[in-house]
CHARMM-style PDB file with segment names, atoms N, HN, CA, C and O in Angstrom:
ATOM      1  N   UNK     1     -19.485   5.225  17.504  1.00  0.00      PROA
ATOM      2  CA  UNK     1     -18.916   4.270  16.582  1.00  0.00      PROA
ATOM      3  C   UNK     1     -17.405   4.295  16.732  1.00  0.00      PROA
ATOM      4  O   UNK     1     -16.928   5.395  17.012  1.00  0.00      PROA
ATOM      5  N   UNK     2     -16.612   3.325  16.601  1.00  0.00      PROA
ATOM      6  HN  UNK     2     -17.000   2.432  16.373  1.00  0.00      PROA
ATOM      7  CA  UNK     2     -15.448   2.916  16.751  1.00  0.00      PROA
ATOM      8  C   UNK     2     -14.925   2.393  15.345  1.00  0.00      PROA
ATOM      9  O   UNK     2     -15.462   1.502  14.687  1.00  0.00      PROA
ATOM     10  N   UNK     3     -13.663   3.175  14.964  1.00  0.00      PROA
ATOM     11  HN  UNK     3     -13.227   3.899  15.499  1.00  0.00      PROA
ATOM     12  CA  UNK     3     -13.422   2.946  13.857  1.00  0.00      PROA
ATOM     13  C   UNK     3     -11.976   2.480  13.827  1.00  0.00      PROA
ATOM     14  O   UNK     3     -11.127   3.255  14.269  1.00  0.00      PROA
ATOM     15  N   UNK     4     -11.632   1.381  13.386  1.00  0.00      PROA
ATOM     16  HN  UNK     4     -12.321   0.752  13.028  1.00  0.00      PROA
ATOM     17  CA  UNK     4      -9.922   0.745  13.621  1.00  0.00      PROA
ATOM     18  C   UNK     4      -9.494   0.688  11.964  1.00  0.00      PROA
ATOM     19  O   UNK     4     -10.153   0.427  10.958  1.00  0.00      PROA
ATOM     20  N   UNK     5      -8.378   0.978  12.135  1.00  0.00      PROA
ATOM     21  HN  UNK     5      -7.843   1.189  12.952  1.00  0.00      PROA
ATOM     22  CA  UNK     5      -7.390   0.732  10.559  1.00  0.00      PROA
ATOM     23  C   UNK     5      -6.481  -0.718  11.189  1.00  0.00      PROA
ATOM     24  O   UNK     5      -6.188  -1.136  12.309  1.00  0.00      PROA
ATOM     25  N   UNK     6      -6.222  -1.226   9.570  1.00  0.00      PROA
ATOM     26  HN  UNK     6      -6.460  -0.886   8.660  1.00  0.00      PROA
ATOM     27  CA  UNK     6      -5.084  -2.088   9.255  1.00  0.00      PROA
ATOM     28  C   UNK     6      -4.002  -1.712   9.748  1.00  0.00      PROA
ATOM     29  O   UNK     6      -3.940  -0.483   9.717  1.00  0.00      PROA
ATOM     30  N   UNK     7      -2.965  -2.258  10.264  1.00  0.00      PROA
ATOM     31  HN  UNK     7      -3.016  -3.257  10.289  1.00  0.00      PROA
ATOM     32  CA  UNK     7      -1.310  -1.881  10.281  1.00  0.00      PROA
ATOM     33  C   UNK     7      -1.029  -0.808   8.847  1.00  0.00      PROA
ATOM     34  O   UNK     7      -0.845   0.409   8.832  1.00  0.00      PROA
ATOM     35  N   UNK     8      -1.079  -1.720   7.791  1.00  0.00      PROA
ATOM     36  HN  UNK     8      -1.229  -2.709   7.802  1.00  0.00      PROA
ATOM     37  CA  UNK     8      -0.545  -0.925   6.528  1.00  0.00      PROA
ATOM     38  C   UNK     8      -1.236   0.455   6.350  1.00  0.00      PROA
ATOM     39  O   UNK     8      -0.625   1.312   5.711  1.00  0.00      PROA
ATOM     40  N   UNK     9      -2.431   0.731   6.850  1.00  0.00      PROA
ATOM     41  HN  UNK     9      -2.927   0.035   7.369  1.00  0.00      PROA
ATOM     42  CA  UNK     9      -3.450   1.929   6.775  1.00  0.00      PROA
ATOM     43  C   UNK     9      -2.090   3.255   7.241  1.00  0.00      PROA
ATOM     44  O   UNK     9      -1.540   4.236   6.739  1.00  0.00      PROA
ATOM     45  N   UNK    10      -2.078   2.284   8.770  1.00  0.00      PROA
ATOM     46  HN  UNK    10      -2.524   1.487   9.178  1.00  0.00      PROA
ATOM     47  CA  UNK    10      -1.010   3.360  10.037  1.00  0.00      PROA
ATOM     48  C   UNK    10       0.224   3.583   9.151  1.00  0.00      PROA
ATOM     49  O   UNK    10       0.601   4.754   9.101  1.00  0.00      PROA
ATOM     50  N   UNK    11       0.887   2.735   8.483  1.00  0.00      PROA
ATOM     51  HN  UNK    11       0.581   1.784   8.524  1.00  0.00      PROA
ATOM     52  CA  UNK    11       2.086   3.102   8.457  1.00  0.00      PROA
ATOM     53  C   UNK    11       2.040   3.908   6.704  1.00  0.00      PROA
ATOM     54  O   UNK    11       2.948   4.667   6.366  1.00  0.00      PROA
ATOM     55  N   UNK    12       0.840   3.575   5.746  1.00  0.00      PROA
ATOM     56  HN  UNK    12       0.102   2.958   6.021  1.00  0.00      PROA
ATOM     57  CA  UNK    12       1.061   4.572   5.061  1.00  0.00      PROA
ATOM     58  C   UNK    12       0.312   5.911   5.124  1.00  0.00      PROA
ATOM     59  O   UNK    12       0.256   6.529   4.060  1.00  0.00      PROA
ATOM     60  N   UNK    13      -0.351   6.531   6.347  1.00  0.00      PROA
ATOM     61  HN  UNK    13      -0.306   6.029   7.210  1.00  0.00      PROA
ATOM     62  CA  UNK    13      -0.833   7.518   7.151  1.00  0.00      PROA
ATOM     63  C   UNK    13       0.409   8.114   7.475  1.00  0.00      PROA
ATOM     64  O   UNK    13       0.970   9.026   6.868  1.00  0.00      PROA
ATOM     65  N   UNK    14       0.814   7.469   8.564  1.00  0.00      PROA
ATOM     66  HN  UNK    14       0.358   6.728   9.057  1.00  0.00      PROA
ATOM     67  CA  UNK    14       2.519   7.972   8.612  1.00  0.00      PROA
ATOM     68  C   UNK    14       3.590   8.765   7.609  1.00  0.00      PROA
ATOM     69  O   UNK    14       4.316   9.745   7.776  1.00  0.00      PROA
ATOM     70  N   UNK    15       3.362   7.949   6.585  1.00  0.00      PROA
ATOM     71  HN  UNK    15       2.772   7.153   6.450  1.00  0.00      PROA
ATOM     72  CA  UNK    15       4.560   7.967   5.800  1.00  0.00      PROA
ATOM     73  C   UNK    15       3.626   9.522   5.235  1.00  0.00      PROA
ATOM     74  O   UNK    15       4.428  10.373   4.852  1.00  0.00      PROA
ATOM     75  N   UNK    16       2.464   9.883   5.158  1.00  0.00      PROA
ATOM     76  HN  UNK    16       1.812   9.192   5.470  1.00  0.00      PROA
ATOM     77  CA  UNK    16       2.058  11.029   4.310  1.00  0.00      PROA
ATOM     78  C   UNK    16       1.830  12.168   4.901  1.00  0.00      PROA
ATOM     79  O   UNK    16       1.637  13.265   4.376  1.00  0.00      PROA
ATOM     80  N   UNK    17       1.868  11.758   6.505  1.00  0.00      PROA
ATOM     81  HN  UNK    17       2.025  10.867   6.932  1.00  0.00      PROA
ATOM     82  CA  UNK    17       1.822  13.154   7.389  1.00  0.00      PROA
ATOM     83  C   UNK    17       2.828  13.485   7.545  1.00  0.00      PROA
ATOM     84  O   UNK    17       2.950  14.587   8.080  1.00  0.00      PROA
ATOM     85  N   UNK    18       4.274  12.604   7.109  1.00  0.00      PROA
ATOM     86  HN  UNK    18       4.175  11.709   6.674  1.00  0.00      PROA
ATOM     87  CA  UNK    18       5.312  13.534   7.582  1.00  0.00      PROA
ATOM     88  C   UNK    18       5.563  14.384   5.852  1.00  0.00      PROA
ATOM     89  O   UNK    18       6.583  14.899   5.394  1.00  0.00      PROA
ATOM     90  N   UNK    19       4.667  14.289   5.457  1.00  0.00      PROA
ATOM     91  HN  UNK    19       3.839  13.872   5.829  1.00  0.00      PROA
ATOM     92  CA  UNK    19       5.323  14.967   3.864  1.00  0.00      PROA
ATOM     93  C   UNK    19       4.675  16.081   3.712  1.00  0.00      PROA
ATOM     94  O   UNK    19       3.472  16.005   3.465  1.00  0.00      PROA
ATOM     95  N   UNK    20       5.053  16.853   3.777  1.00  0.00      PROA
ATOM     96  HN  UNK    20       6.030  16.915   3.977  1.00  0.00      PROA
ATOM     97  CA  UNK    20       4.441  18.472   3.894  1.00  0.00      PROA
ATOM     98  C   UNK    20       3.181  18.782   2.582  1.00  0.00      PROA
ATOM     99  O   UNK    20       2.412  19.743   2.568  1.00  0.00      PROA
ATOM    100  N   UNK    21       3.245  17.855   1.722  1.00  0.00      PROA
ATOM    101  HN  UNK    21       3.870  17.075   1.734  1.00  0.00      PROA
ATOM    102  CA  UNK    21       2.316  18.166   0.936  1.00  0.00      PROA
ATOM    103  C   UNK    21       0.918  17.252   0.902  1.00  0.00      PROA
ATOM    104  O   UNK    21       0.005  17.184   0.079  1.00  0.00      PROA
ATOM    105  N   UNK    22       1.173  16.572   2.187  1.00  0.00      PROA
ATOM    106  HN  UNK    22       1.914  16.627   2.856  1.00  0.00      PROA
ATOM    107  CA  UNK    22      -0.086  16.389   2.626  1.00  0.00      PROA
ATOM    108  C   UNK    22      -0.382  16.142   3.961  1.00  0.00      PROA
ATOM    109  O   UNK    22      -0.966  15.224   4.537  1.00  0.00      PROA
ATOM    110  N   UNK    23       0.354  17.557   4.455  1.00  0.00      PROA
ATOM    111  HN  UNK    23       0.828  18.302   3.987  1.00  0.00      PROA
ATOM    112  CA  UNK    23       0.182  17.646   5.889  1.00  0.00      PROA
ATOM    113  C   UNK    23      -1.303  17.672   6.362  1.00  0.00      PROA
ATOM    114  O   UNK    23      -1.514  17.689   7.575  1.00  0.00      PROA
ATOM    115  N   UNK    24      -2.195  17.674   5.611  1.00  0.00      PROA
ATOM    116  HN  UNK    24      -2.023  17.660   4.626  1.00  0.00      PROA
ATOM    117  CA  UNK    24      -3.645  18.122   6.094  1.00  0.00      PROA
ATOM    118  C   UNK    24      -4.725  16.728   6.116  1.00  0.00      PROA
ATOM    119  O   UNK    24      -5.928  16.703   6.378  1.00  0.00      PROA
ATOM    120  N   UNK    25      -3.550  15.312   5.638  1.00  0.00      PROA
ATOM    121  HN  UNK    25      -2.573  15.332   5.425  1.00  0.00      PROA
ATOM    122  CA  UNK    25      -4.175  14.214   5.587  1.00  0.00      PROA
ATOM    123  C   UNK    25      -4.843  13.886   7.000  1.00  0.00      PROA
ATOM    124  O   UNK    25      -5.911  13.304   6.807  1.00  0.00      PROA
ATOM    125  N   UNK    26      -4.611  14.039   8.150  1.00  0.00      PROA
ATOM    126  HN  UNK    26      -3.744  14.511   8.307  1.00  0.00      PROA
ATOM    127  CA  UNK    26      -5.250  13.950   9.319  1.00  0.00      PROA
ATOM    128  C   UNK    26      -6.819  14.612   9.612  1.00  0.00      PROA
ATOM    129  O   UNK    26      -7.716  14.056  10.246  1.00  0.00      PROA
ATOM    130  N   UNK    27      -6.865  15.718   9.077  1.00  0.00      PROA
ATOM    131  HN  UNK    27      -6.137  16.169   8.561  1.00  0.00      PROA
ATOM    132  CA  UNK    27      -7.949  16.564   8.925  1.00  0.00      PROA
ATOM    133  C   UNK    27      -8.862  15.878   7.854  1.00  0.00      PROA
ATOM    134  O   UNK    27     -10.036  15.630   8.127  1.00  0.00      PROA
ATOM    135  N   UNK    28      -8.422  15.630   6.860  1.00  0.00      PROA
ATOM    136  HN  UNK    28      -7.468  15.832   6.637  1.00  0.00      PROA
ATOM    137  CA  UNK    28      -9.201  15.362   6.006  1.00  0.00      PROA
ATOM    138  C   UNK    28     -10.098  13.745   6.016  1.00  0.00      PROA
ATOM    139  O   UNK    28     -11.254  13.419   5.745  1.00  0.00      PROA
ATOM    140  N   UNK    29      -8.560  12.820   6.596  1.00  0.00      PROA
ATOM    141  HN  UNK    29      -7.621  13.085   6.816  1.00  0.00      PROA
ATOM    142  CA  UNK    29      -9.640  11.369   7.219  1.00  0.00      PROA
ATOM    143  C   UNK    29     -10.866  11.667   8.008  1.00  0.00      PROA
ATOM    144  O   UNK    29     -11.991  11.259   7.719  1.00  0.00      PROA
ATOM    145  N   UNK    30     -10.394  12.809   9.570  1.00  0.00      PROA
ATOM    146  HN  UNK    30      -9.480  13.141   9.804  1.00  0.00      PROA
ATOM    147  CA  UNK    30     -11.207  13.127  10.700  1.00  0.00      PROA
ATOM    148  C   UNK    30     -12.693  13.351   9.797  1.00  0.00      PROA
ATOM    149  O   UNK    30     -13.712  12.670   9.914  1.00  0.00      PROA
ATOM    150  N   UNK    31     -12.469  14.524   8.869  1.00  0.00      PROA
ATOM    151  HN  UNK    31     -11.642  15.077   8.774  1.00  0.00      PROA
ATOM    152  CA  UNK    31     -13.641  14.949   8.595  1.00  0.00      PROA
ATOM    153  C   UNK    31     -14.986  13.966   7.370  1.00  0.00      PROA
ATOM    154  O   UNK    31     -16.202  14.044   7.198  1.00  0.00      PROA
ATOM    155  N   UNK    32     -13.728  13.029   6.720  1.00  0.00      PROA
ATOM    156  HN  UNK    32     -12.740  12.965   6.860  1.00  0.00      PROA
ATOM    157  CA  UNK    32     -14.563  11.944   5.854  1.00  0.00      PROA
ATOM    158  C   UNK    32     -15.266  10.754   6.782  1.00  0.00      PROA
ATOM    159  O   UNK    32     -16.232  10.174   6.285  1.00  0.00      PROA
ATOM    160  N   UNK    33     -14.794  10.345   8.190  1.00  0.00      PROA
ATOM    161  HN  UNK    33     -14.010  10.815   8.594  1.00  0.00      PROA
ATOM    162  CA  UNK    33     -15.007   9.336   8.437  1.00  0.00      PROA
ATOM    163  C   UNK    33     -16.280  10.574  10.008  1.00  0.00      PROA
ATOM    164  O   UNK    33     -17.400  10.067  10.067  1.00  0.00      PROA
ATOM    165  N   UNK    34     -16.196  11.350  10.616  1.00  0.00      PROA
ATOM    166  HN  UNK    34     -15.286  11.762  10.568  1.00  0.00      PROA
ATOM    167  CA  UNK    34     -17.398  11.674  11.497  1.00  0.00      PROA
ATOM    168  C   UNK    34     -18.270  11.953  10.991  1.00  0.00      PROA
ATOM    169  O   UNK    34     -18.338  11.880   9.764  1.00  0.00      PROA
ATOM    170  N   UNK    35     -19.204  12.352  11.698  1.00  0.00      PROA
ATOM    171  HN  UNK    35     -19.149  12.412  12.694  1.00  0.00      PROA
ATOM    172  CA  UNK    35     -20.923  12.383  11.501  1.00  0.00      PROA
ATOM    173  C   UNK    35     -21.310  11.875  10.277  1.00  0.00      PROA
ATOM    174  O   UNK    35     -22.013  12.643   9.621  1.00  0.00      PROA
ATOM    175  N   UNK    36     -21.027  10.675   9.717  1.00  0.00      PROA
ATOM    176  HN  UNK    36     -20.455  10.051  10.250  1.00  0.00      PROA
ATOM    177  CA  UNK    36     -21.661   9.780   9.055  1.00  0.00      PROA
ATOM    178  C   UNK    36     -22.009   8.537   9.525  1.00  0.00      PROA
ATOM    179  O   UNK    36     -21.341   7.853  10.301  1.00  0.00      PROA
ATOM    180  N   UNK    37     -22.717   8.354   9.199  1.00  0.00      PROA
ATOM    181  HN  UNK    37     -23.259   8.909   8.569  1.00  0.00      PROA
ATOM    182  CA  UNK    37     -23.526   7.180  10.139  1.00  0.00      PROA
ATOM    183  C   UNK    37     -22.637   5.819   9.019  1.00  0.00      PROA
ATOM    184  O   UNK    37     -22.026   6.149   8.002  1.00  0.00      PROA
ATOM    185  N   UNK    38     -22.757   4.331   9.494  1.00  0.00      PROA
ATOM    186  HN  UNK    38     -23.253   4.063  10.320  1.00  0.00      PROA
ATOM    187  CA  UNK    38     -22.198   2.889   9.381  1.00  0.00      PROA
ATOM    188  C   UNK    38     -22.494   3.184   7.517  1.00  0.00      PROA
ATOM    189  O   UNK    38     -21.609   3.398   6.689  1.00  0.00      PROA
ATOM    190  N   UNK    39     -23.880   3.113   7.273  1.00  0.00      PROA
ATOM    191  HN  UNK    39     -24.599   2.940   7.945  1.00  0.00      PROA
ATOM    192  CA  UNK    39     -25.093   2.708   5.923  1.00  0.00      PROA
ATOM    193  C   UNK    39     -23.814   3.875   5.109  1.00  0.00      PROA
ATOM    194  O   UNK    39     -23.256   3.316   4.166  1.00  0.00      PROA
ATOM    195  N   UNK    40     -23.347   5.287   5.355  1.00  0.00      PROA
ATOM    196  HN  UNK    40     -23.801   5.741   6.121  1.00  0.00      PROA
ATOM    197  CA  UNK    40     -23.075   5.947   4.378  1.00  0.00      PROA
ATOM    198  C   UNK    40     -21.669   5.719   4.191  1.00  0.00      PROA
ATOM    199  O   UNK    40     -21.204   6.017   3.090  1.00  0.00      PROA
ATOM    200  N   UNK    41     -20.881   5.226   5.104  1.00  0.00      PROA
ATOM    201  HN  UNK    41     -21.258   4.984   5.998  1.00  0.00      PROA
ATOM    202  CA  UNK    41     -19.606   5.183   4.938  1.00  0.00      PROA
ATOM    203  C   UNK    41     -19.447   3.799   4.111  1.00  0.00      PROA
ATOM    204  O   UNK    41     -18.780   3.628   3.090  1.00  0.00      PROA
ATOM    205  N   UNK    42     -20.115   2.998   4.710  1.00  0.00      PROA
ATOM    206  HN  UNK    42     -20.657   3.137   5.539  1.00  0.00      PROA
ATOM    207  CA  UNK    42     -20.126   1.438   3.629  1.00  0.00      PROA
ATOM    208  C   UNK    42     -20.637   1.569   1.966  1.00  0.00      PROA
ATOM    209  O   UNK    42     -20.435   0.762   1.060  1.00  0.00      PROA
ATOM    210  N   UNK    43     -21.361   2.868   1.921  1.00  0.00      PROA
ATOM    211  HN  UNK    43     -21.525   3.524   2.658  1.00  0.00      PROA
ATOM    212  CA  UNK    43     -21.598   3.503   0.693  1.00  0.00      PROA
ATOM    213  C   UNK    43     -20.769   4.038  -0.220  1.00  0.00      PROA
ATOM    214  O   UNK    43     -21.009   4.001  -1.427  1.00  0.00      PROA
ATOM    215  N   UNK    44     -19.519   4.687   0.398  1.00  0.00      PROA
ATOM    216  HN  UNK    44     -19.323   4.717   1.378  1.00  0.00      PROA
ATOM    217  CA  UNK    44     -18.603   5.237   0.057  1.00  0.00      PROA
ATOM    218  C   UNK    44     -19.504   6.559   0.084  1.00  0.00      PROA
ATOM    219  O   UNK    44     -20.095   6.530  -0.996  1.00  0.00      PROA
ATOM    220  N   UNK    45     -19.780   7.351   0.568  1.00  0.00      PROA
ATOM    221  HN  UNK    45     -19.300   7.375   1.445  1.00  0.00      PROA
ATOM    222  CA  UNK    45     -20.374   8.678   0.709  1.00  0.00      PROA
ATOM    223  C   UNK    45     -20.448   9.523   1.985  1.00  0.00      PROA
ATOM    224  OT1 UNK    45     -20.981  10.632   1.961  1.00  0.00      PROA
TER     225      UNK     45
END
């Protein structure tokens, strides 16, 4: 599965990885958005 963001997604991703208090925002997208299949993520789950 192939997953694309908005422009605004990238640039407020950006703006929160450079802020040390949520340096772990990268990790935490990676791990909400793999091994869930299309049905659970459109679920919000």
């Amino acid at each position: 599965m192939k997953i694309f963001c908005i422009e605004d997604f990238k640039i407020e991703f950006d703006k929160l990885k450079k802020n040390n208090s949520y340096s772990a925002v990268e990790i935490d997208i990676i791990e909400y958005f793999f091994n869930k299949g299309s049905q659970q993520l459109a679920s919000g789950g």
